[in-house]
C-alpha atoms as one frame of an Amber mdcrd trajectory, in Angstrom:
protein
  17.232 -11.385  13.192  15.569  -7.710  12.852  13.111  -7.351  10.588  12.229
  -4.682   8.114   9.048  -5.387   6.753   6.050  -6.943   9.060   2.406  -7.721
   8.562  -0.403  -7.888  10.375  -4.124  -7.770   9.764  -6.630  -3.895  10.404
  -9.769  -3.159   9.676  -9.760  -0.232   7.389 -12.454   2.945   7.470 -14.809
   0.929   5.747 -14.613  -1.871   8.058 -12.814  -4.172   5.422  -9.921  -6.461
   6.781  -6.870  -5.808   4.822  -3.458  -7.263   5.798  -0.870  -3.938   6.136
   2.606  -3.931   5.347   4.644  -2.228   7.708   8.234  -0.616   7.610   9.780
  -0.974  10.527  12.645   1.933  10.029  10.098   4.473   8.747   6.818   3.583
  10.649   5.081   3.803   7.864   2.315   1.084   5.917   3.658   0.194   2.596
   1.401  -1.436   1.358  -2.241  -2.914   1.932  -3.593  -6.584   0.506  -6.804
  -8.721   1.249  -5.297 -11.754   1.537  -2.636 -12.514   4.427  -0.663 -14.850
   1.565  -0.160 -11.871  -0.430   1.166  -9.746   2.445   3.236 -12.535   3.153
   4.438 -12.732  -0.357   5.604  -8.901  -0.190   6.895  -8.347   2.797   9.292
 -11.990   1.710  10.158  -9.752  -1.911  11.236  -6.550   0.212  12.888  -8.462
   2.878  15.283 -10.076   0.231  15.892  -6.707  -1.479  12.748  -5.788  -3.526
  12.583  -2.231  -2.327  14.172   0.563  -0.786  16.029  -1.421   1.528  14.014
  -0.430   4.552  13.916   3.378   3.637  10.622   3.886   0.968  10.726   7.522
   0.605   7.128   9.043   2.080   5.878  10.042  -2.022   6.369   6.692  -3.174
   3.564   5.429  -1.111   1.504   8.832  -1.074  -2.219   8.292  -1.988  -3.616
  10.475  -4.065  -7.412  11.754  -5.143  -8.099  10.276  -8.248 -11.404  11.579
 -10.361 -13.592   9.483 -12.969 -12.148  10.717 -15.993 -15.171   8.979 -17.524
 -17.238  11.711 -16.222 -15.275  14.500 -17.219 -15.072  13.364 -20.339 -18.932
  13.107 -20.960 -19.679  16.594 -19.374 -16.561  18.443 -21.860 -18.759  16.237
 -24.541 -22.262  17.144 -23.570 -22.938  20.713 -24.565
């Protein structure tokens, strides 16, 4: 049986182990977890039709720069 979804464990940039999920059909990591059980766990929910059936469009999984809205807020506040 062909897969869709696999798993397997990387190091990431900041030399933390994560567990990636990989779509076969797209070549492309869908997700990321710490724990291999979790991985497990997803790549089980998209296999049995939680997903895009093996096709996750490229902007669903898109990462994007997020800023401390925290700070913003607290230099708009400080004058």
């Amino acid at each position: 049986m062909n897969r869709l979804y696999t798993y397997y464990p990387e190091f990431d940039e900041n030399d933390y182990l994560l567990w990636r999920v990989f779509e076969e059909s797209t070549k492309q990591i869908v997700a990321e977890f710490w724990f291999e059980d979790e991985a497990q766990e997803y790549c089980e929910f998209l296999e049995n039709g939680g997903g895009f059936a093996g096709y996750t469009p490229t902007f669903v999984i898109k990462k994007t720069q997020s800023s401390n809205i925290n700070d913003a807020f607290a230099a708009a506040f400080a004058e």
